[in-house]
mmJSON file of the N, C-alpha and C atoms, coordinates in Angstrom:
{"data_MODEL":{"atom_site":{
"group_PDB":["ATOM","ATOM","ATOM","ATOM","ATOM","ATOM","ATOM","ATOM","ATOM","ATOM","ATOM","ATOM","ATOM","ATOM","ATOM","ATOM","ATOM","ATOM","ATOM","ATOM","ATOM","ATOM","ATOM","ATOM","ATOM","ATOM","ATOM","ATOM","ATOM","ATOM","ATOM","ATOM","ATOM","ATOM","ATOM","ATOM","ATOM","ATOM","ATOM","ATOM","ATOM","ATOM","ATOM","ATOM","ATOM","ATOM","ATOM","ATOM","ATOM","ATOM","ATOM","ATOM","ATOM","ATOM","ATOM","ATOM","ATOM","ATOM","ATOM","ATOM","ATOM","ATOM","ATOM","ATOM","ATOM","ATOM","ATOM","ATOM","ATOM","ATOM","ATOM","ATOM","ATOM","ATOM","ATOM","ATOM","ATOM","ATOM","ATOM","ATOM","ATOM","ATOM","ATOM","ATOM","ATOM","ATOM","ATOM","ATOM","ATOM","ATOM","ATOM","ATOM","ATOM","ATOM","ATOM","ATOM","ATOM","ATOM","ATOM","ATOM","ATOM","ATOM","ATOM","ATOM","ATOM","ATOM","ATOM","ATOM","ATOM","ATOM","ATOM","ATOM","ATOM","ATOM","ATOM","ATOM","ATOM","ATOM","ATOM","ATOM","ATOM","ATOM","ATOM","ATOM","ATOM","ATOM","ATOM","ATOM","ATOM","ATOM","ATOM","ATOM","ATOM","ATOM","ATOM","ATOM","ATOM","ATOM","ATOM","ATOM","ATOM","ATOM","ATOM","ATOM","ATOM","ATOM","ATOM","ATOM","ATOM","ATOM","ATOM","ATOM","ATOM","ATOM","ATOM","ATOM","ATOM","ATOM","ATOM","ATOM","ATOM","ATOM","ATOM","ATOM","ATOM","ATOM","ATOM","ATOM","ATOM","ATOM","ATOM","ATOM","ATOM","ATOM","ATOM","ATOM","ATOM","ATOM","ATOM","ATOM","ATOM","ATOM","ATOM","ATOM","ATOM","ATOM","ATOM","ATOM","ATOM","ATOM","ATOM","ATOM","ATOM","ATOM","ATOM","ATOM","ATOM","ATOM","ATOM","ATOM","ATOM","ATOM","ATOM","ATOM","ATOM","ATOM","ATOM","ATOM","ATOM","ATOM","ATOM","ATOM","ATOM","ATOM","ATOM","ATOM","ATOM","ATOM","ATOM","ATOM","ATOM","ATOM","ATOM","ATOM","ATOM","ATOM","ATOM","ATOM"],
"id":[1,2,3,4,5,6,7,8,9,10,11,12,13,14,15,16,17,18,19,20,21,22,23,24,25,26,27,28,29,30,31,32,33,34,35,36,37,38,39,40,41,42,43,44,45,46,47,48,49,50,51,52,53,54,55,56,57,58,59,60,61,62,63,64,65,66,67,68,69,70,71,72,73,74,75,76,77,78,79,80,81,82,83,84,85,86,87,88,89,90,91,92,93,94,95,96,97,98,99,100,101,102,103,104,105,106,107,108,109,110,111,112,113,114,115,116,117,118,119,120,121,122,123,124,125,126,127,128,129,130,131,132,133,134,135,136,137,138,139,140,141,142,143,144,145,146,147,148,149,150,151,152,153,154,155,156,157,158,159,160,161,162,163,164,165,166,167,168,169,170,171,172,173,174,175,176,177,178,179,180,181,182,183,184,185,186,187,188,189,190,191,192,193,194,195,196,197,198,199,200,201,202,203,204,205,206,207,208,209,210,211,212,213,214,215,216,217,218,219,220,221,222,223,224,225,226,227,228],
"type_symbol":["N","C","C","N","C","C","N","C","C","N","C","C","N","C","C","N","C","C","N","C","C","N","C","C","N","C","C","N","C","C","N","C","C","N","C","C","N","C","C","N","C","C","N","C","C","N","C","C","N","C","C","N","C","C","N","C","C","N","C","C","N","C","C","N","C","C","N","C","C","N","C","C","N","C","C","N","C","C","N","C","C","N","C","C","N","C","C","N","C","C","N","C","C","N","C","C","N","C","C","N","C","C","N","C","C","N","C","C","N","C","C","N","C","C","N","C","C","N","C","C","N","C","C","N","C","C","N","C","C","N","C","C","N","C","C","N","C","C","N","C","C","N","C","C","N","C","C","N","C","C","N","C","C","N","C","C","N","C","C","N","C","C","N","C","C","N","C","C","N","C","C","N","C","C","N","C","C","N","C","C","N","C","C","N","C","C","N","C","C","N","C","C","N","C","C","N","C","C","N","C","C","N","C","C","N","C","C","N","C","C","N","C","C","N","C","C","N","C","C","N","C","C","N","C","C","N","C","C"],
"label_atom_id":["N","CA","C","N","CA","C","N","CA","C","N","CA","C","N","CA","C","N","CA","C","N","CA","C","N","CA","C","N","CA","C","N","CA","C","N","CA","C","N","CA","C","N","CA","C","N","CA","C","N","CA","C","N","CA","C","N","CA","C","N","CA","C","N","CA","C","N","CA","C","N","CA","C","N","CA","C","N","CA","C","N","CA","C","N","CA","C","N","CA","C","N","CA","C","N","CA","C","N","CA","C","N","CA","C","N","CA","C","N","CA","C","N","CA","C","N","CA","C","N","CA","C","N","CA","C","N","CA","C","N","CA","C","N","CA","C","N","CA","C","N","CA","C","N","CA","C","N","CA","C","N","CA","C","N","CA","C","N","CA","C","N","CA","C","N","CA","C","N","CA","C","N","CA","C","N","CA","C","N","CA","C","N","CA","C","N","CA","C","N","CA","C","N","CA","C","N","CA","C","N","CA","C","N","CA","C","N","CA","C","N","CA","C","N","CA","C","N","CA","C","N","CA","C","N","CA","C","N","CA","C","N","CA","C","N","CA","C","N","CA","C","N","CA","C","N","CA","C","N","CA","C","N","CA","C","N","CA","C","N","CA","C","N","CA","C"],
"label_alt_id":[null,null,null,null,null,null,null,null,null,null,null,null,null,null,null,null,null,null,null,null,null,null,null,null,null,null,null,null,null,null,null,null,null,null,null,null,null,null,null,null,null,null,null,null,null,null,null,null,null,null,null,null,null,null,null,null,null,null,null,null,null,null,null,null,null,null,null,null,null,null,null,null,null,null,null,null,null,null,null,null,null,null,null,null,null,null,null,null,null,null,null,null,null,null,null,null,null,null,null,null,null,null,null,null,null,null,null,null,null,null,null,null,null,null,null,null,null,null,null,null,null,null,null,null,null,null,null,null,null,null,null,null,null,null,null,null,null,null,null,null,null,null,null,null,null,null,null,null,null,null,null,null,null,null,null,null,null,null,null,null,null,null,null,null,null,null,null,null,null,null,null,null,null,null,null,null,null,null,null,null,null,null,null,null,null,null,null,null,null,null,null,null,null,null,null,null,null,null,null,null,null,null,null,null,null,null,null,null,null,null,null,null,null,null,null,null,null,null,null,null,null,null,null,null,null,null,null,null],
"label_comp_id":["UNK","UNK","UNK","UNK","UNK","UNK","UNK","UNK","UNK","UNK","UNK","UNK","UNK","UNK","UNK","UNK","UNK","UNK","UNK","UNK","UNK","UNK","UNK","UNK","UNK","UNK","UNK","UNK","UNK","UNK","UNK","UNK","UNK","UNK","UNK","UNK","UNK","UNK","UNK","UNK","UNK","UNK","UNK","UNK","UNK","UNK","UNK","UNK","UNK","UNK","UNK","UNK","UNK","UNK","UNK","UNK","UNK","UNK","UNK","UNK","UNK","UNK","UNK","UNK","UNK","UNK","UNK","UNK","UNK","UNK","UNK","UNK","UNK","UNK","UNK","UNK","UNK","UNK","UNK","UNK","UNK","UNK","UNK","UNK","UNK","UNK","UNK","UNK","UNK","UNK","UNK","UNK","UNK","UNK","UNK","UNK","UNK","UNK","UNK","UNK","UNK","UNK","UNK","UNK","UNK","UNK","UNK","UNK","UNK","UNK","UNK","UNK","UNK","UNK","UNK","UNK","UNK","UNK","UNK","UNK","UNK","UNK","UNK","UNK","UNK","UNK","UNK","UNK","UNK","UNK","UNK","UNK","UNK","UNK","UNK","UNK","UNK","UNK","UNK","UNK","UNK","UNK","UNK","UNK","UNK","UNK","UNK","UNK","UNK","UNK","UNK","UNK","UNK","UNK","UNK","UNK","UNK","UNK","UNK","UNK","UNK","UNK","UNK","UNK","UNK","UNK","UNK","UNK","UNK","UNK","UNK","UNK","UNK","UNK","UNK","UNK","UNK","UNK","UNK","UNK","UNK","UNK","UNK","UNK","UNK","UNK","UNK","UNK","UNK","UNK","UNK","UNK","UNK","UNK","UNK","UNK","UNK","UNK","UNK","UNK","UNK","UNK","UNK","UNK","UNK","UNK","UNK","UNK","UNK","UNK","UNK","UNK","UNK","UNK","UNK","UNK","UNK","UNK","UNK","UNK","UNK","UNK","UNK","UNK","UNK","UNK","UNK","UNK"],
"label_asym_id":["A","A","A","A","A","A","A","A","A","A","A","A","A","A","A","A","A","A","A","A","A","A","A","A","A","A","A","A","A","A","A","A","A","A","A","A","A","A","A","A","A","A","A","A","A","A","A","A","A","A","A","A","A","A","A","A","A","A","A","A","A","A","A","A","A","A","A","A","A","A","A","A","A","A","A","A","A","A","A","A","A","A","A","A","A","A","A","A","A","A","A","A","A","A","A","A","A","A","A","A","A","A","A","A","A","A","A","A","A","A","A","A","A","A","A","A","A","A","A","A","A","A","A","A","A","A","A","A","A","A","A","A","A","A","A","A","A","A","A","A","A","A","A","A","A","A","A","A","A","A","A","A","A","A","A","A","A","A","A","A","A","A","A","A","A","A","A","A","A","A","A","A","A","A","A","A","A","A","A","A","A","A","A","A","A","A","A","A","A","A","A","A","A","A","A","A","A","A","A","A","A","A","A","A","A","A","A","A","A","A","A","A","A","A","A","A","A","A","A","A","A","A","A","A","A","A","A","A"],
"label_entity_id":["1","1","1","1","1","1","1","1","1","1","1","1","1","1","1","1","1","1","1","1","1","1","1","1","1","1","1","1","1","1","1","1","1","1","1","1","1","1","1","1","1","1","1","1","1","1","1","1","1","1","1","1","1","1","1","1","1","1","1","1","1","1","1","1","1","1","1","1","1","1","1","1","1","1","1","1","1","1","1","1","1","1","1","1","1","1","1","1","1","1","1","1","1","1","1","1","1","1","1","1","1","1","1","1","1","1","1","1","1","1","1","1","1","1","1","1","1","1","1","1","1","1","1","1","1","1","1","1","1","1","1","1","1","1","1","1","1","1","1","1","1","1","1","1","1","1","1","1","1","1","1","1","1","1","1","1","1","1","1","1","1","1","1","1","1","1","1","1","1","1","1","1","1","1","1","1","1","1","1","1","1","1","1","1","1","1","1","1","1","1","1","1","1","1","1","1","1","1","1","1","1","1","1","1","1","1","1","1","1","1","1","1","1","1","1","1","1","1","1","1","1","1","1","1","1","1","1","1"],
"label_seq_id":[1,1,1,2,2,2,3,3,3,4,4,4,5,5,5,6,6,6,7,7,7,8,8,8,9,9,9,10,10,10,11,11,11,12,12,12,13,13,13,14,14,14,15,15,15,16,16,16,17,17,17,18,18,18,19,19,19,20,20,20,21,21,21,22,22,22,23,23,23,24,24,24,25,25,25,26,26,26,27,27,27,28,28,28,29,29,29,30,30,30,31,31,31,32,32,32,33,33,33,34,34,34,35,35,35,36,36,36,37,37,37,38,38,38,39,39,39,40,40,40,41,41,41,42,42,42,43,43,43,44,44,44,45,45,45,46,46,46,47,47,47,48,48,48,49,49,49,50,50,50,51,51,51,52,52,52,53,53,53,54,54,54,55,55,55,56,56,56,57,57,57,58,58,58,59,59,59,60,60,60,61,61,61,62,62,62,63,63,63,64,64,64,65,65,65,66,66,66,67,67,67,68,68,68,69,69,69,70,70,70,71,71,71,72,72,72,73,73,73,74,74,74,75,75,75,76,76,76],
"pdbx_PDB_ins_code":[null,null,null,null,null,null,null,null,null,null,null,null,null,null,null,null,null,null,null,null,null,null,null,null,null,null,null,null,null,null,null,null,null,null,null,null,null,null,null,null,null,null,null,null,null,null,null,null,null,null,null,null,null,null,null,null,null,null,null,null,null,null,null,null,null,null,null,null,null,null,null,null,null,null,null,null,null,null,null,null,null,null,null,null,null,null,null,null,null,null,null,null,null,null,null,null,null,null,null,null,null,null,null,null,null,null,null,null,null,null,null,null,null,null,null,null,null,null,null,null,null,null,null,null,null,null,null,null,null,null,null,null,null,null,null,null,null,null,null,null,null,null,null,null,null,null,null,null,null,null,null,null,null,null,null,null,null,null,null,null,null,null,null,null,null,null,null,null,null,null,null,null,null,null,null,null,null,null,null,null,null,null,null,null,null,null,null,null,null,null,null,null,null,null,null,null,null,null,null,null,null,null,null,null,null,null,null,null,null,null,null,null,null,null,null,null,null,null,null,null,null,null,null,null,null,null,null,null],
"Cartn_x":[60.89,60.131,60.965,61.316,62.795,63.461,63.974,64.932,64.508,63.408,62.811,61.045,60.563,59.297,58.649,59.298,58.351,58.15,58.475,58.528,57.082,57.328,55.971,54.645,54.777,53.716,53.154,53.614,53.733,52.203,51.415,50.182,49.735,49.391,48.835,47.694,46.466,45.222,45.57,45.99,46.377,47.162,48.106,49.395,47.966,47.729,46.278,45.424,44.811,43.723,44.682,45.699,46.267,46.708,47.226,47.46,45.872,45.13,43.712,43.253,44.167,43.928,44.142,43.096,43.014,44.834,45.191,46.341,47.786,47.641,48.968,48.868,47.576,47.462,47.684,47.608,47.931,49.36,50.162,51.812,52.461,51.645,52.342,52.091,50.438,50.957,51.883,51.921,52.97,54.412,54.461,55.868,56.299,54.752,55.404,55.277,54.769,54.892,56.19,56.907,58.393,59.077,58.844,59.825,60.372,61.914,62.702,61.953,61.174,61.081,60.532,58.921,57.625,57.609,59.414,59.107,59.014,58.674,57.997,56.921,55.84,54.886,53.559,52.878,51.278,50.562,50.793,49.849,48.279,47.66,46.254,46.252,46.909,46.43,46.456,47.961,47.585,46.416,45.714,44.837,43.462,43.96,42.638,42.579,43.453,43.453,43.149,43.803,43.433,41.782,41.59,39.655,39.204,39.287,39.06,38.728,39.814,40.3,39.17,39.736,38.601,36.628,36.534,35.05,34.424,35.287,35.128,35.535,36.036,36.983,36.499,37.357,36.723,37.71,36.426,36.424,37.614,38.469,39.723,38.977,39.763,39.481,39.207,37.751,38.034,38.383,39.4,40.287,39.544,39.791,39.296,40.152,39.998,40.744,41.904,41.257,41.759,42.836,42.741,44.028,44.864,44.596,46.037,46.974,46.583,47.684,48.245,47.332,47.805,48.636,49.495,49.704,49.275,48.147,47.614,48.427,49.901,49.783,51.129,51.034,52.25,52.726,52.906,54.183,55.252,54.659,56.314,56.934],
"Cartn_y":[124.825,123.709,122.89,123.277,122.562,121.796,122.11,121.409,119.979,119.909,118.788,118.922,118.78,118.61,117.792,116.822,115.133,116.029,116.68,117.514,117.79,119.033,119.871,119.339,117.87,117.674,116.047,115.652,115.2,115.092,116.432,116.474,117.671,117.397,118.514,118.971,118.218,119.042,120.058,119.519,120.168,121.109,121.578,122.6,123.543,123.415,123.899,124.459,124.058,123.937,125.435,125.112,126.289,127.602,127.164,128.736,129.222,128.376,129.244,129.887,130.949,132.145,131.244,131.584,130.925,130.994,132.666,132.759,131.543,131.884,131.292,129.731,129.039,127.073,126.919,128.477,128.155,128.293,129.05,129.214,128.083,127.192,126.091,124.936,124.93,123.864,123.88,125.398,125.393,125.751,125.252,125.513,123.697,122.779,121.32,121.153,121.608,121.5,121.364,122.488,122.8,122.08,120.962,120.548,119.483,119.331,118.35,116.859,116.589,115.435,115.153,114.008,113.678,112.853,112.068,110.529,110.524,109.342,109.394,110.602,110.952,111.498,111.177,111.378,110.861,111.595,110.864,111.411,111.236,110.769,110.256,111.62,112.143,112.901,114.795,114.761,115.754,115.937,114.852,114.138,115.378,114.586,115.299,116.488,117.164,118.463,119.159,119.097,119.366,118.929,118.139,118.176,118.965,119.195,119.744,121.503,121.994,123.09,123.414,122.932,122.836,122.925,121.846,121.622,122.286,122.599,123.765,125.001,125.556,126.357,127.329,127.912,128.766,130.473,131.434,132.82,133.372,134.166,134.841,135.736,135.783,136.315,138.13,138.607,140.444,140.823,142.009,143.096,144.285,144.495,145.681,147.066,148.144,149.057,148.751,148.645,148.545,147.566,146.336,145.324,145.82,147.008,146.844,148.207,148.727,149.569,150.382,151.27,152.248,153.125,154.09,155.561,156.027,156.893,157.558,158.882,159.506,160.553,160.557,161.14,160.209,161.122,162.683,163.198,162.394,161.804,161.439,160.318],
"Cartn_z":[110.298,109.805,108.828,107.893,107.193,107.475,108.697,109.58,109.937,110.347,110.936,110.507,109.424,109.275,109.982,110.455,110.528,112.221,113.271,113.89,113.987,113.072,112.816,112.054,111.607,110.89,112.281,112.789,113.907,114.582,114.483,114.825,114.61,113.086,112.43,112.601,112.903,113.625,115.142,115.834,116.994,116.675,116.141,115.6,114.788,113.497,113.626,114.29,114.799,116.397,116.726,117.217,118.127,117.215,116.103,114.818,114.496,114.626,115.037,113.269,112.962,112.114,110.295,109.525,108.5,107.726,107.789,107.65,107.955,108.883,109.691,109.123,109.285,108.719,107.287,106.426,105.316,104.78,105.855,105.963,106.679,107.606,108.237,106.65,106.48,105.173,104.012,103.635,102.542,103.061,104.251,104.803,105.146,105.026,105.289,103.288,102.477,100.917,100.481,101.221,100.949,101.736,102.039,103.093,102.338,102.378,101.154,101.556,102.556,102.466,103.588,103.477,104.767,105.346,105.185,105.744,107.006,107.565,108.735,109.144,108.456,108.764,108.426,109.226,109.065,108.441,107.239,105.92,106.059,106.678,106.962,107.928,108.775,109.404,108.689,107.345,107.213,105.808,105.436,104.543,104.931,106.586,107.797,107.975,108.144,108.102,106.906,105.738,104.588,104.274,104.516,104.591,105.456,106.242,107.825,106.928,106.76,106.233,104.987,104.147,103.324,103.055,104.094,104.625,105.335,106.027,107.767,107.971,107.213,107.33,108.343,109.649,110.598,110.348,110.38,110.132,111.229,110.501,111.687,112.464,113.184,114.745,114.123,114.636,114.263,115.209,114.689,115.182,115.624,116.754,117.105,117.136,117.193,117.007,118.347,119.298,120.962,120.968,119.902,119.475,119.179,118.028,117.32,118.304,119.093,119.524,118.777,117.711,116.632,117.429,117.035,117.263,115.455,116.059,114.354,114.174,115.26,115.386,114.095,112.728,111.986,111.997,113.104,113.139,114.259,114.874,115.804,115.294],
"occupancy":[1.0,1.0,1.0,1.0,1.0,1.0,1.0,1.0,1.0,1.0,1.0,1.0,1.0,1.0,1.0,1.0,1.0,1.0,1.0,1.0,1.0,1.0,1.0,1.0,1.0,1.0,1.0,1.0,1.0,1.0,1.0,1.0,1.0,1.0,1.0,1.0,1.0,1.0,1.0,1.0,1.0,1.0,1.0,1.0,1.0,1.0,1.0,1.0,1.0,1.0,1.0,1.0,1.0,1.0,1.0,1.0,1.0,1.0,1.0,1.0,1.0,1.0,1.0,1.0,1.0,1.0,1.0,1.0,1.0,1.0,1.0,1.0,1.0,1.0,1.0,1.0,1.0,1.0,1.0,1.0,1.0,1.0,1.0,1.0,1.0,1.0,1.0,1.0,1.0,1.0,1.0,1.0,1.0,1.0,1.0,1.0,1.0,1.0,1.0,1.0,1.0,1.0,1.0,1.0,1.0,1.0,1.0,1.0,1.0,1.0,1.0,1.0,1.0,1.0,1.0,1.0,1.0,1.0,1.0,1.0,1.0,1.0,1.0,1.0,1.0,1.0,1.0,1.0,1.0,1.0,1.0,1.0,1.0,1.0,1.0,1.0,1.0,1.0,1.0,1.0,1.0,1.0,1.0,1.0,1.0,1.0,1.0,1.0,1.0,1.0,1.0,1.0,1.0,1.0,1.0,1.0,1.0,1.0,1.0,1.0,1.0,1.0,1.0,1.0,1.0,1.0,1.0,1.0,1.0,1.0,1.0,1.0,1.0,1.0,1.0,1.0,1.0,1.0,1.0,1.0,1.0,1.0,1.0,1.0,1.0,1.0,1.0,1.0,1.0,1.0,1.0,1.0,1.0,1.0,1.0,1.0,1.0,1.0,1.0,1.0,1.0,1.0,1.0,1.0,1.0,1.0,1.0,1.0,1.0,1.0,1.0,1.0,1.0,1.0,1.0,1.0,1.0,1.0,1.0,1.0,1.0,1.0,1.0,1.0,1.0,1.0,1.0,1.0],
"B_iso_or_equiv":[0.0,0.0,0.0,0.0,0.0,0.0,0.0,0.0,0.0,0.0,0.0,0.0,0.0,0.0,0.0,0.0,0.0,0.0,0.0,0.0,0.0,0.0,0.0,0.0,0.0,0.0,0.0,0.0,0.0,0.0,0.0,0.0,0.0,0.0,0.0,0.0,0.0,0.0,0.0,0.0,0.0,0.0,0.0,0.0,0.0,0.0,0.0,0.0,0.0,0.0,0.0,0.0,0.0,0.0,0.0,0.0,0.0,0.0,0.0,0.0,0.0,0.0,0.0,0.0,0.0,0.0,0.0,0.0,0.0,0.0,0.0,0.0,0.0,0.0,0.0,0.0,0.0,0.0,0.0,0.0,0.0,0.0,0.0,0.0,0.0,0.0,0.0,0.0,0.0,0.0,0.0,0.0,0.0,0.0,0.0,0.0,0.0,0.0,0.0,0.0,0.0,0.0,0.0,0.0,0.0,0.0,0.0,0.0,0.0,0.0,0.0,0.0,0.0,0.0,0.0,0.0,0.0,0.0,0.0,0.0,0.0,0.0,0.0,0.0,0.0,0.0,0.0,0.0,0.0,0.0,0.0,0.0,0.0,0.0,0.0,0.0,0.0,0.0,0.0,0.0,0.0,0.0,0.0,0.0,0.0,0.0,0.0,0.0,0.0,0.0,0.0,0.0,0.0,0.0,0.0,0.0,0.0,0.0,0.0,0.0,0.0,0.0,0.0,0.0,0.0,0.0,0.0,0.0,0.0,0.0,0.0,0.0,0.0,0.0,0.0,0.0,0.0,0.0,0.0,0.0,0.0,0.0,0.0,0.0,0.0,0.0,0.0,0.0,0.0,0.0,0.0,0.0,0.0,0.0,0.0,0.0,0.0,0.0,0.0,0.0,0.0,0.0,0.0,0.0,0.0,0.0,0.0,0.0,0.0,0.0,0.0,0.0,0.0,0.0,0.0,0.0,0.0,0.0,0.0,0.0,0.0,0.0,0.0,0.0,0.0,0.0,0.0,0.0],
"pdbx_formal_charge":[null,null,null,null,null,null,null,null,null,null,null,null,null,null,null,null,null,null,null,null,null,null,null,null,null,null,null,null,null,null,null,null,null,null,null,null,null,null,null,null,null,null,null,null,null,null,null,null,null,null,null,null,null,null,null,null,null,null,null,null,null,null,null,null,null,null,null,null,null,null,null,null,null,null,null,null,null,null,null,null,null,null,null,null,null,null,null,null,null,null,null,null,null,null,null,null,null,null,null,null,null,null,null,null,null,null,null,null,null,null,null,null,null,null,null,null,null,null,null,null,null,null,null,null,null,null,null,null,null,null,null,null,null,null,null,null,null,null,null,null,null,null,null,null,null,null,null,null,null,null,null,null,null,null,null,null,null,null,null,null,null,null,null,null,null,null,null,null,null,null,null,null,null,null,null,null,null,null,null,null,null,null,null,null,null,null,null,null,null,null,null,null,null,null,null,null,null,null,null,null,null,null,null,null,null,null,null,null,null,null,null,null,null,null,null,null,null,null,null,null,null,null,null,null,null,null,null,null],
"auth_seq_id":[1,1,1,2,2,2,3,3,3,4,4,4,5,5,5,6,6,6,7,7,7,8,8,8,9,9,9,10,10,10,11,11,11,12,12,12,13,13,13,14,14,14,15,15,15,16,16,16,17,17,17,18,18,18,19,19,19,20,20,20,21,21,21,22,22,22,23,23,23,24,24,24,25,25,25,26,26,26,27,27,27,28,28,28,29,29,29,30,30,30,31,31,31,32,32,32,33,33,33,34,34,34,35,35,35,36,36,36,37,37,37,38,38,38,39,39,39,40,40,40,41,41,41,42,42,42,43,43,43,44,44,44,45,45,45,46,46,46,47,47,47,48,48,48,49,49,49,50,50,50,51,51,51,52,52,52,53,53,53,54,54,54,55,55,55,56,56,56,57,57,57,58,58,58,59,59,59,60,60,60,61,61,61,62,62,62,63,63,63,64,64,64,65,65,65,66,66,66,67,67,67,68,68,68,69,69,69,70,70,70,71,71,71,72,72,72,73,73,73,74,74,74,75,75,75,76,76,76],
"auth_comp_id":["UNK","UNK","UNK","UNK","UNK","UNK","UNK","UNK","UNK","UNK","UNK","UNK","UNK","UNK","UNK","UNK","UNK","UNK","UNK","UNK","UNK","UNK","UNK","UNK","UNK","UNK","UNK","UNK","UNK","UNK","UNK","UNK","UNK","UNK","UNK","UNK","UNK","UNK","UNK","UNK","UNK","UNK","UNK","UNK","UNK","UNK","UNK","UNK","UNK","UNK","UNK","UNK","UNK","UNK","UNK","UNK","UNK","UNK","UNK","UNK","UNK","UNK","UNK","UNK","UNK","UNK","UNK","UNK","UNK","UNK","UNK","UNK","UNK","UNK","UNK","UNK","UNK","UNK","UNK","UNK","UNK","UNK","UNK","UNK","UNK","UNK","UNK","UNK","UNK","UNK","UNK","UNK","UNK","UNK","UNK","UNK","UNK","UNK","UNK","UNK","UNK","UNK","UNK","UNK","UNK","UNK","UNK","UNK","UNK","UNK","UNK","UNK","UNK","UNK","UNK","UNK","UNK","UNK","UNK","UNK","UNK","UNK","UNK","UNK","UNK","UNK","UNK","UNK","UNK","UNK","UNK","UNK","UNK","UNK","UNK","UNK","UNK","UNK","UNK","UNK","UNK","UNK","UNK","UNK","UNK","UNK","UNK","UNK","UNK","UNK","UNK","UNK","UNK","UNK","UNK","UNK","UNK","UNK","UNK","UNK","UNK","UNK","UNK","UNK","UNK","UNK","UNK","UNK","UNK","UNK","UNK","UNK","UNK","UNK","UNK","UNK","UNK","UNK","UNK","UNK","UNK","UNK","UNK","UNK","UNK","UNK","UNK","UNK","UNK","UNK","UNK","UNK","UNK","UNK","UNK","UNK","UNK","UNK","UNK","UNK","UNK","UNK","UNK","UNK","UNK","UNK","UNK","UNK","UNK","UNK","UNK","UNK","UNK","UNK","UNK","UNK","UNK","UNK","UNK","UNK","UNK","UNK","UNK","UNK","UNK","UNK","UNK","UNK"],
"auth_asym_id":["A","A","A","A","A","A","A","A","A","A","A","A","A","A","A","A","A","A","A","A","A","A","A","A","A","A","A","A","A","A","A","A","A","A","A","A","A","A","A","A","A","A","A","A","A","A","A","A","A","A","A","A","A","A","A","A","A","A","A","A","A","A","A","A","A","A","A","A","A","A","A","A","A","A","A","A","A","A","A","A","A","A","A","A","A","A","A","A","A","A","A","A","A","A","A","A","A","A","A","A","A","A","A","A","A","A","A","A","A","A","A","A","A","A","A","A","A","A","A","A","A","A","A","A","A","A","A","A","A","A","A","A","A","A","A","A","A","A","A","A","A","A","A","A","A","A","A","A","A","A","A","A","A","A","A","A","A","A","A","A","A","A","A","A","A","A","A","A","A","A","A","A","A","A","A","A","A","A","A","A","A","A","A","A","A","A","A","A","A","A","A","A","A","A","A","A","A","A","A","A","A","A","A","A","A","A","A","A","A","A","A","A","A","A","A","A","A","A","A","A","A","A","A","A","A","A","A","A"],
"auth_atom_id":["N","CA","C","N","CA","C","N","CA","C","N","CA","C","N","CA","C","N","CA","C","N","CA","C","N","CA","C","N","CA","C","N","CA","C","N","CA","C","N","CA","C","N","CA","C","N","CA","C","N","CA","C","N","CA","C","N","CA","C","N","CA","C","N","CA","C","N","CA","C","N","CA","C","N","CA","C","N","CA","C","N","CA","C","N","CA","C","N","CA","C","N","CA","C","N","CA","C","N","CA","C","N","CA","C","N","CA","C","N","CA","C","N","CA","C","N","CA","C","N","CA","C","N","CA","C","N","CA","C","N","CA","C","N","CA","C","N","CA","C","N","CA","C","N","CA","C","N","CA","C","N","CA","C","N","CA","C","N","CA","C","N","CA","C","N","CA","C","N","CA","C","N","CA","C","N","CA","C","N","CA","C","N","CA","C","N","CA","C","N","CA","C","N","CA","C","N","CA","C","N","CA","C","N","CA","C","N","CA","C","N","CA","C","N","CA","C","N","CA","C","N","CA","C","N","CA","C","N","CA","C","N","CA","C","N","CA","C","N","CA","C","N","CA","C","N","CA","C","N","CA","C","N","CA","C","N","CA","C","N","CA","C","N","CA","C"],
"pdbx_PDB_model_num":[1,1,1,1,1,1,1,1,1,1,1,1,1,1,1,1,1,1,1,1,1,1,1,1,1,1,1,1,1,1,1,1,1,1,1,1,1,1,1,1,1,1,1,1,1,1,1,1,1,1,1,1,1,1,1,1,1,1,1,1,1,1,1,1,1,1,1,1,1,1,1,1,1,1,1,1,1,1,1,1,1,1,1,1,1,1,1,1,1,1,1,1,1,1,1,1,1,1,1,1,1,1,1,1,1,1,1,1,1,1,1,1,1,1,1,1,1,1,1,1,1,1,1,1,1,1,1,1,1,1,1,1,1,1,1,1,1,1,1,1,1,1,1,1,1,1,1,1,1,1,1,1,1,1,1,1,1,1,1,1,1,1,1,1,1,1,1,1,1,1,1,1,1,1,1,1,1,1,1,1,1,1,1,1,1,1,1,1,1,1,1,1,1,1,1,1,1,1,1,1,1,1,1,1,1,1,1,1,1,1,1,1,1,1,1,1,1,1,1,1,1,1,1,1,1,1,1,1]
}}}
């Protein structure tokens, strides 16, 4: 993301939309925070998201045991 923010911020509801997990949208925004610099990027849209987020915020996905693919056996 560094490399090329204007990239990743490009279409920030949709990039969003697809990281889905409250987690992950809050590591893409503070990963465009840190970015040396937003020019050329559509600030109205990450305005939108940041309301979006805020207003709406949608519950992460539950884990079922059957997801995570444990081995509980902690001798091997």
């Amino acid at each position: 993301m560094k490399s090329d923010p204007a990239l990743w911020a490009a279409t920030p509801l949709q990039i969003a939309a697809s990281l889905h997990e409250p987690m992950y949208i809050g590591h893409y925004l503070l990963g465009l925070a840190e970015a040396e610099t937003l020019d050329a990027v559509p600030v109205s849209d990450l305005v939108d998201l940041i309301t979006l987020v805020f207003a709406h915020p949608w519950a992460p996905r539950a884990l079922d045991q059957a997801d995570l693919d444990l081995d509980l056996d902690v001798r091997s």
